[in-house]
C-alpha positions in Angstrom: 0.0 0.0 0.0 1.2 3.2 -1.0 1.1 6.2 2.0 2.0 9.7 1.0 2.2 12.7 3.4 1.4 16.1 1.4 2.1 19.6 2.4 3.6 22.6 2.1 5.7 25.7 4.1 7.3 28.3 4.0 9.7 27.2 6.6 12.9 25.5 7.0 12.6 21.7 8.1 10.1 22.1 11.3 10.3 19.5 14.3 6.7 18.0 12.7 8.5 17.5 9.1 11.4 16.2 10.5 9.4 13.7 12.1 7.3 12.7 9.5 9.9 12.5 7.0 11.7 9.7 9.4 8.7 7.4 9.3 9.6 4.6 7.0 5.9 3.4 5.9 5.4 6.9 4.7 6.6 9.0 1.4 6.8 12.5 2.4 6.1 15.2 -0.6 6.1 19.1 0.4 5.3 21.7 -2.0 7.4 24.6 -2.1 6.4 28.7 -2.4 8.3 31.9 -2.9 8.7 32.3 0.3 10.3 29.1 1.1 14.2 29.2 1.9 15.8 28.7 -1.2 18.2 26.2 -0.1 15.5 24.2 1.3 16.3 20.1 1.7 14.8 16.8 2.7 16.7 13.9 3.8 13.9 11.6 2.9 11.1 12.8 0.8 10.6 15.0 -2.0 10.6 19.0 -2.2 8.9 20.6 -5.1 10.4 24.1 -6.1 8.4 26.8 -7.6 9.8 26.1 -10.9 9.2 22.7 -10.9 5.5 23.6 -10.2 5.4 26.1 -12.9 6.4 23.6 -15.0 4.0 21.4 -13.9 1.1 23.1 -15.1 1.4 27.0 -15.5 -2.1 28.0 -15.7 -2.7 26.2 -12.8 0.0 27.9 -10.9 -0.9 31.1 -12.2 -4.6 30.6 -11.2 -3.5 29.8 -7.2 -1.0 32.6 -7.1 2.1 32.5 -4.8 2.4 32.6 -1.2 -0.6 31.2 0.0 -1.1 27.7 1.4 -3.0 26.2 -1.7 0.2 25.4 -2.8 -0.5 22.2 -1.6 -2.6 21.3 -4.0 0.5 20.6 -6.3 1.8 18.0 -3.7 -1.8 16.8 -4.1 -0.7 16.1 -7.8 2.7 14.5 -7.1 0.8 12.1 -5.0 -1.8 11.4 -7.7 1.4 10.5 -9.8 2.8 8.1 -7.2 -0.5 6.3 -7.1 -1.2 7.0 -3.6 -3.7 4.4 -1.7 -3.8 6.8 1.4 -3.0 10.5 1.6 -2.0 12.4 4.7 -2.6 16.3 5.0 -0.7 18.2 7.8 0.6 21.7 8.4 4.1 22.0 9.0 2.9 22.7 13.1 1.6 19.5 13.4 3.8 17.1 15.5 3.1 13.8 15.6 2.5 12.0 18.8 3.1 8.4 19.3 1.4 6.2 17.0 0.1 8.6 14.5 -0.3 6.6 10.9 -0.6 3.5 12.3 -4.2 1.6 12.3 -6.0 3.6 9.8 -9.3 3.5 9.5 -9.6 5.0 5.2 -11.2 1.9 3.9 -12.1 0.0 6.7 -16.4 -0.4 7.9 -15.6 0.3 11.5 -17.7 1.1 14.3 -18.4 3.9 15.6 -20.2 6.5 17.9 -22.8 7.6 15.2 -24.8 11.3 15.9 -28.4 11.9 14.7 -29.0 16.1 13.8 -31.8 17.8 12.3 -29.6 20.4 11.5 -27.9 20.4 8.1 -24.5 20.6 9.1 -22.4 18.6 12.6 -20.1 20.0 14.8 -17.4 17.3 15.7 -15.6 19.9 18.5 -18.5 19.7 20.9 -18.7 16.2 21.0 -16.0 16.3 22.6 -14.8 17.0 26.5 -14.5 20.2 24.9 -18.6 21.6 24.5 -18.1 24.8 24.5 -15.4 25.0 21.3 -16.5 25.0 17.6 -14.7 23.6 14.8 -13.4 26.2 12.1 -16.0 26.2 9.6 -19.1 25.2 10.9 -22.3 27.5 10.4 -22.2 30.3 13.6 -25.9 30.3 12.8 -26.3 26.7 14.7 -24.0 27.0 17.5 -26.9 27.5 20.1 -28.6 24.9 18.4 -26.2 22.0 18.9 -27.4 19.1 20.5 -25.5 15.3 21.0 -28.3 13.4 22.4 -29.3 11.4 19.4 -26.4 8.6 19.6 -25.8 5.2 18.8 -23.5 2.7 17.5 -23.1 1.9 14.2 -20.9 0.6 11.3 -19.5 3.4 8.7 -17.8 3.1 6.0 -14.7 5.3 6.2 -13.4 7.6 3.0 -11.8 10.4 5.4 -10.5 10.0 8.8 -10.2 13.3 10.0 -7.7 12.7 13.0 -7.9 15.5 16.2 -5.0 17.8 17.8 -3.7 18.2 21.2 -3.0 21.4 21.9 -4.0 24.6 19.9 -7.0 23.0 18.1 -8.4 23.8 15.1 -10.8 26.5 15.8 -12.3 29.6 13.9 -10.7 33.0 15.2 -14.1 34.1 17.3 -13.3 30.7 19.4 -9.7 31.1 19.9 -10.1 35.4 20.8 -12.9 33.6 23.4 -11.5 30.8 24.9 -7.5 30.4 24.2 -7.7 26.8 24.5 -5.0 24.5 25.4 -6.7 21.3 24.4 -6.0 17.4 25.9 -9.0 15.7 23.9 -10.4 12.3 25.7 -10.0 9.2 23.4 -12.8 7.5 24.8 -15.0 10.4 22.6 -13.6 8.6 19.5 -14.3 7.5 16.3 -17.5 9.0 15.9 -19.6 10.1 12.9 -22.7 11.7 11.8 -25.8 11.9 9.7 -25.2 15.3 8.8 -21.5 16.8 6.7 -19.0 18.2 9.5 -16.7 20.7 8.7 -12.6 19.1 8.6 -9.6 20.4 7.8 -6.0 19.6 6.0 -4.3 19.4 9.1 -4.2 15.8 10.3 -6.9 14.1 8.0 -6.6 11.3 5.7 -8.4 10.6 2.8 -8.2 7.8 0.0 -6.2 8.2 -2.7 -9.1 8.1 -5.2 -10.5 10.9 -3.3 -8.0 13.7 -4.9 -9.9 14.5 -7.9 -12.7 16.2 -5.6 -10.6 17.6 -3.0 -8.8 20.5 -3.9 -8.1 23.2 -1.4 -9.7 26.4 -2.6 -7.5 29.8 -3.4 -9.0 33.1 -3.2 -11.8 31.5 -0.4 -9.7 33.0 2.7 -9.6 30.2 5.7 -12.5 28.4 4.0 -10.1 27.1 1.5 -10.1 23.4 3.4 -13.8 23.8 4.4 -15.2 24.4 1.3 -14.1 21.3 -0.1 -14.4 19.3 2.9 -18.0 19.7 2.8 -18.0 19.2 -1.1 -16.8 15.8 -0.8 -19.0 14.9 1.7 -22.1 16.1 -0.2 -20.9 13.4 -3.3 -21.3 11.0 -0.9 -17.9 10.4 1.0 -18.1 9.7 4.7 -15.6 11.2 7.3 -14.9 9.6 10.5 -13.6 12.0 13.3 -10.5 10.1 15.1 -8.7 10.7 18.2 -5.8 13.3 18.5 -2.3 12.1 16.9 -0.8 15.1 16.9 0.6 18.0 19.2 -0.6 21.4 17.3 2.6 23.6 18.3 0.5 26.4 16.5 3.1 28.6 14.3 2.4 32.4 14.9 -1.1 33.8 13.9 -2.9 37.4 14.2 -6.0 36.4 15.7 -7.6 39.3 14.0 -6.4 38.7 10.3 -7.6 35.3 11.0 -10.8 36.5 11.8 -10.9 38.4 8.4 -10.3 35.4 6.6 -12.8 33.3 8.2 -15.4 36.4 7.7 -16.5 34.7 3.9 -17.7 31.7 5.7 -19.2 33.4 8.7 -21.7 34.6 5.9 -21.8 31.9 3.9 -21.2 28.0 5.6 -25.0 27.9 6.1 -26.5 28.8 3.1 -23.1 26.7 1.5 -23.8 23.5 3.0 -27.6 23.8 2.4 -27.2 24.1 -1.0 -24.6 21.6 -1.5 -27.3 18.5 0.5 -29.6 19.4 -3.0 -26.5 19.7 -5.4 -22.8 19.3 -4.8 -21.8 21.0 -7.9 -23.4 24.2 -6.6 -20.3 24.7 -5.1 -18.9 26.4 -8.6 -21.8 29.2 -7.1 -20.4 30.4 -4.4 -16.4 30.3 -5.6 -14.7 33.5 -7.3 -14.7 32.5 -10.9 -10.8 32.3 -10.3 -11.2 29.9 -7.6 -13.6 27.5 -10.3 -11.2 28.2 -12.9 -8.7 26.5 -10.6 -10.2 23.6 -9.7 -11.5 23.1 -13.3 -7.3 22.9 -13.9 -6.7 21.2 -11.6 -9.4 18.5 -12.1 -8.0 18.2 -15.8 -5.1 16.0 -14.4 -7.7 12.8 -13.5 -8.6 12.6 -17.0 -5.9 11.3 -18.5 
């Protein structure tokens, strides 16, 4: 089986890609940017310059633009070219704690604690020994409105394991300005599942190879740009299964208020987003920029060979 990590920085070597480029079941690939130290080097893996990704495809570079984390996406492609069974997305903060990448669940029917909502999206966070946090993404509209009552246990199918963080979690900016969490999250929450899409992110998730073709993180989108298509994929019909934590988020520096600004497009838009999407998961292409669909319409031109 082939396992390929994917991301990208604008770093040198961090502890977290130091340690996942030592794990011998695992092909590390890590997209470069401008801002990247020239002279950056992996002992074991493979770096992609900027050149080698204009190269690659141009338009598609040109359509992403530089210095934004959607570089990934190229790393996305080198792993479609290895033939990747499983894919790993992490940030370049994310250190991996004992264990992580090791019993997967992607393509196993496992069992799992299994939510029933009326409302049209989940939030995994406040499942959680953590209620009063919120994952990045998910509709501010139904905050109030959560409720984990309906629960059961039940056999799912699993296309995306979206694996937790110790430590800084993966919250929206309102959450963080709120409650500067230091989180410890209790296994015994985990795996669990829902009826209803739940947002997940590119740090710590992994998803079947065969998967790439719909997930491509979306430029010009601000922080929605692993939301977006994380509810996408769900509305074609792939199920994600919310794991325990299996890594330490040693969160690189952020201004909390920038952050907000970035998250602001899906403040105003995750509810009407993923509302839409439960009646027609191409009505995603509606509430893109036309650069952003342009993009992805590149980008998906690389499956149909």
């Amino acid at each position: 089986m082939k396992k390929v990590i994917v991301t990208t920085t604008i770093n040198p070597p961090t502890k977290a890609i130091e340690s996942f480029q030592a794990m011998k079941d695992w092909e590390l690939v890590v997209a470069g940017d401008k801002k990247t130290p020239r002279d950056y080097r992996l002992e074991r893996g493979i770096y992609i310059t900027p050149e080698e990704q204009e190269k690659y495809d141009p338009l598609l570079s040109e359509a992403i633009g530089w210095n934004c984390i959607q570089r990934r996406n190229f790393a996305f492609l080198w792993a479609m070219e290895m033939k990747a069974d499983i894919v790993a997305l992490v940030d370049d903060d994310n250190i991996p704690l004992a264990g992580w990448g090791e019993d997967l669940l992607v393509g196993k029917e496992v069992e799992v604690n299994f939510y029933e909502t009326d409302l049209p999206a989940f939030d995994p966070i406040g499942a959680t020994n953590y209620p009063l946090l919120w994952h990045r993404g998910y509709p501010l509209q139904l905050l109030s409105k959560r409720d984990y009552s309906r629960k059961s246990r039940r056999r799912v199918r699993v296309d995306i394991q979206a694996d937790f963080w110790n430590g800084d979690p993966d919250i929206d900016a309102l959450c963080r300005i709120a409650h500067a969490p230091e989180c410890a999250f209790d296994p015994a929450a985990f795996p669990f599942a829902a009826n209803k899409p739940g947002p997940f992110d590119s740090q710590n998730t992994f998803i079947r190879g065969e998967l790439l073709k719909d997930y491509f993180m979306f430029p010009h989108v601000g922080r929605m740009d692993d939301i977006w298509p994380g509810y996408y994929v769900q509305a074609l019909g792939h199920k994600v299964v919310y794991n325990r934590a299996s890594v330490y988020q040693e969160r690189n520096v952020h201004d909390l208020i920038r952050d907000m600004r970035g998250e602001y497009i899906g403040y105003e838009n995750n509810f009407k987003l993923v509302a839409d999407l439960a009646g027609d998961p191409e009505s995603i292409l509606a509430h893109v920029p036309g650069r952003t669909a342009w993009a992805f319409q590149l980008y998906r031109r690389h499956f149909r060979r």
